[in-house]
N, C-alpha and C positions, 0 to 999 in steps of 0.2 A: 418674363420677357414680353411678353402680350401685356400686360397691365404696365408695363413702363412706356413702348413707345405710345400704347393712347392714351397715356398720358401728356408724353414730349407734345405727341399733333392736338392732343384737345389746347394745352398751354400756347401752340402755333396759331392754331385757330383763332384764341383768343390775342393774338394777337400783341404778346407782355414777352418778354424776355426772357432767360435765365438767372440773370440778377435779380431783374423785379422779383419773379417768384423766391426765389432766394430771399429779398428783403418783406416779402408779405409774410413768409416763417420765421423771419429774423434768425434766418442760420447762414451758413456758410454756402456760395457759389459749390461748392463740392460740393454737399450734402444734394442739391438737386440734381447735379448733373450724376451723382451717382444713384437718385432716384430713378430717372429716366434714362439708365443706362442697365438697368436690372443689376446693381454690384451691392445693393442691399434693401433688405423688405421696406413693405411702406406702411409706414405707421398710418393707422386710422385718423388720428387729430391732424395730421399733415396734408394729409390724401383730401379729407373735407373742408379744410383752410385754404388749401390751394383752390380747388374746383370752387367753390366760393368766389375766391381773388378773379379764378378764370368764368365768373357767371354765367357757372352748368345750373340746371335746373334740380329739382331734388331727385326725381327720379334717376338723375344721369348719376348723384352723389352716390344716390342707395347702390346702382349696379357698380359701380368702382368699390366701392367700399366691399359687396358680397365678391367680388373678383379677389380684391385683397385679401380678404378670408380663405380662401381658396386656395391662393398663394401659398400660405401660411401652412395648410395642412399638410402631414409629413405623409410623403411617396410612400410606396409598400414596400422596397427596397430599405426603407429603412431600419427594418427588423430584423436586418441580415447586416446590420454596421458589422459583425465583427468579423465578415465573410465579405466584406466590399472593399475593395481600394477606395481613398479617396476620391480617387480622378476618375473610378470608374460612375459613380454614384448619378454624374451632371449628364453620363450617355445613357444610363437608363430613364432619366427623366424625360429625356429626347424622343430613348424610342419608343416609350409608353405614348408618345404621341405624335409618334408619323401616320403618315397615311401610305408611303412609300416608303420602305428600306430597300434599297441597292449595294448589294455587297456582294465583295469578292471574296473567296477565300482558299489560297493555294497551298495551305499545308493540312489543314483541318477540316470537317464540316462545319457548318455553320454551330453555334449555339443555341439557335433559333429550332433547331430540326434534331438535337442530337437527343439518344438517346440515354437515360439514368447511366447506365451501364459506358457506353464511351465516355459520356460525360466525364466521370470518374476518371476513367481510366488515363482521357487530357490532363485534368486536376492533378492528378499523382503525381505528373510528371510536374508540372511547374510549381507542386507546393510538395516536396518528398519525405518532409521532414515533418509535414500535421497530424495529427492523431486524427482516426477512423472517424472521431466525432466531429470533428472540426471539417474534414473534407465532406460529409453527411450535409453538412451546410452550406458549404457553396454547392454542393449538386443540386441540393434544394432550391435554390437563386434561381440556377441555371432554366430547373425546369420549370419554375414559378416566372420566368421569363417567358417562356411560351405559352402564357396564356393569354398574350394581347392577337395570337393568332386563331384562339378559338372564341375571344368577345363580340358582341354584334358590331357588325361595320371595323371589320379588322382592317390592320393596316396591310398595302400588298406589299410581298414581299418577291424579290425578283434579285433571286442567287447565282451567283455562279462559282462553280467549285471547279480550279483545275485538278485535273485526274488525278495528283499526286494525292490529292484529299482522299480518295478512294483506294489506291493502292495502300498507302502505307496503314500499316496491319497497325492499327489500333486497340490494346487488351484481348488480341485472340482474333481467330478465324469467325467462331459465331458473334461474338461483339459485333465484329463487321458484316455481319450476313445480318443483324436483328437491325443494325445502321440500316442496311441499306432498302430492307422492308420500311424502316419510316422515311425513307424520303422515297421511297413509291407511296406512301398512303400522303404522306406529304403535297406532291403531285394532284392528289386526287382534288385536292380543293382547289375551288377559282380563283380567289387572291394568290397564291403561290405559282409562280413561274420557275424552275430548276431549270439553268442549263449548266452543261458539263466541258470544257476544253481540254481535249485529249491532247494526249503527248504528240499524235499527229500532223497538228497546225503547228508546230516547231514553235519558236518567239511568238510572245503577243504582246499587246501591253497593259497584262497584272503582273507583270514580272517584279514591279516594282516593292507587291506585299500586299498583305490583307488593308481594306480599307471599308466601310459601310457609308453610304451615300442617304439624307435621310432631308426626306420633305416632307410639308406640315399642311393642312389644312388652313391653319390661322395664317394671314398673309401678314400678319407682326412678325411672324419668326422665319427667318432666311433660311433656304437651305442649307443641309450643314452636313459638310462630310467627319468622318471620323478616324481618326489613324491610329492605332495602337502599336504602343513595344512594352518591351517586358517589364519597366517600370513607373512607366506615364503613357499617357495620351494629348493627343493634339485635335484641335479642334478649328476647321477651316469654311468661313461663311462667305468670304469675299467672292466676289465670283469669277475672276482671272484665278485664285485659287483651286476652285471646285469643280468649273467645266470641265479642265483635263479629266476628273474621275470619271464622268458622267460621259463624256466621248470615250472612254476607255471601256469603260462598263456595255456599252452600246456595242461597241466595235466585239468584244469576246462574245457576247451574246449570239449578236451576228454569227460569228466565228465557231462557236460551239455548234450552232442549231444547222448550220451549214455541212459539219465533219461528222456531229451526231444525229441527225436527221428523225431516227428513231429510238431516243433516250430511253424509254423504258424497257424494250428489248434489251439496249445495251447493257443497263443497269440487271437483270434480270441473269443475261449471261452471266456479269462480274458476280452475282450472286451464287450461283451454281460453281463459279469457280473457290470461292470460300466454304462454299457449303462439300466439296471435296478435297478442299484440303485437311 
């Protein structure tokens, strides 16, 4: 996505068309607009033909070209195709490189914070029918996903879980008592914001469902929210689309930190309360 549109503004820059470009490759108007649309890789001999046509310098060739390489290389996510949905695959690439995730989540904890053992225990439920070995592998994912929270310069992450996440008994009383020990160690670090919306504040607006809200560093890639259901995902950059989440996200936050004031007490209580059941 970052190597197509600077590509699109280097071609602006210069000043040529999409045809032109188009006719300096002698291929199809499609073939470029689906260059600089990120809907397919870029070929080396194209990439250097164009910048040419568009009279980049060599140095500017070499870093487009080592970008496109880069491109090319397959995510870590990809060792796990037989544990990945397809559609899930284009949101790990995402959030391997946010610098912010925003996410709500009202039936579950996060994925991001869960532990082997819950992990699991979610898995079973929406996959009942895989064998020990097969489920071994997406918990694998899962927690191979949580190491963009302990890499240098992690992304921040700013959760909110309504209370239902917490109530409802997850594989057992201690599953949810050892839960709720990692989102206090969780807590403990600087990038991670946890708030909690208790059953208290009545209606809010995540009533609508889980969604993760997710911003980039690179100013080539939009913000992009994320929605998931149980057989696809949607993916939302526009931004009449995405504010709603982002004034949403804001508002419960608010609204948590307002009803919960002292979350780790609270969380602490709910813990003693598992840990006597």
């Amino acid at each position: 996505m970052v190597l197509a549109k600077r590509l699109r503004e280097r071609r602006e820059q210069a000043g040529v068309s999409q045809e032109e470009a188009a006719e300096a490759l002698d291929v199809s108007f499609a073939t470029v607009w689906r260059m600089e649309g990120a809907k397919t890789s870029l070929r080396t001999l194209y990439l250097k033909e164009l910048l040419r046509h568009y009279e980049a310098s060599d140095d500017e060739i070499e870093e487009f070209v080592r970008l496109a390489k880069q491109a090319e290389e397959p995510g870590w996510w990809n060792a796990f195709r037989e544990a990945l949905p397809d559609w899930f695959g284009v949101y790990l690439s995402l959030e391997s490189e946010a610098r912010l995730i925003a996410a709500y989540e009202p039936h579950y904890v996060s994925g991001l914070v869960q532990t082997p053992e819950y992990a699991r225990a979610t898995l079973r439920v929406g996959f009942p029918y895989e064998s020990d070995e097969q489920l071994d592998r997406r918990v694998e994912l899962r927690m191979r996903r949580q190491r963009i929270l302990e890499r240098e310069n992690p992304p921040t992450l700013w959760l909110v879980l309504d209370e239902t996440a917490l109530r409802r008994v997850v594989g057992g009383p201690e599953v949810m008592r050892r839960q709720i020990d990692a989102l206090l160690d969780a807590m403990d670090r600087e990038h991670v914001a946890l708030r909690v919306v208790p059953f208290s504040v009545g209606p809010h607006p995540g009533t609508g469902g889980h969604y993760s809200y997710l911003r980039f560093a690179e100013p080539e890639i939009p913000d992009t929210v994320y929605v998931e259901s149980l057989s696809s995902a949607q993916y939302f950059q526009e931004r009449s689309d995405i504010e709603p989440y982002l004034d949403a996200h804001t508002s419960m936050a608010a609204m948590a930190s307002e009803a919960l004031p002292d979350l780790r007490q609270w969380l602490h209580h709910l813990r003693k309360e598992y840990e006597n059941a």
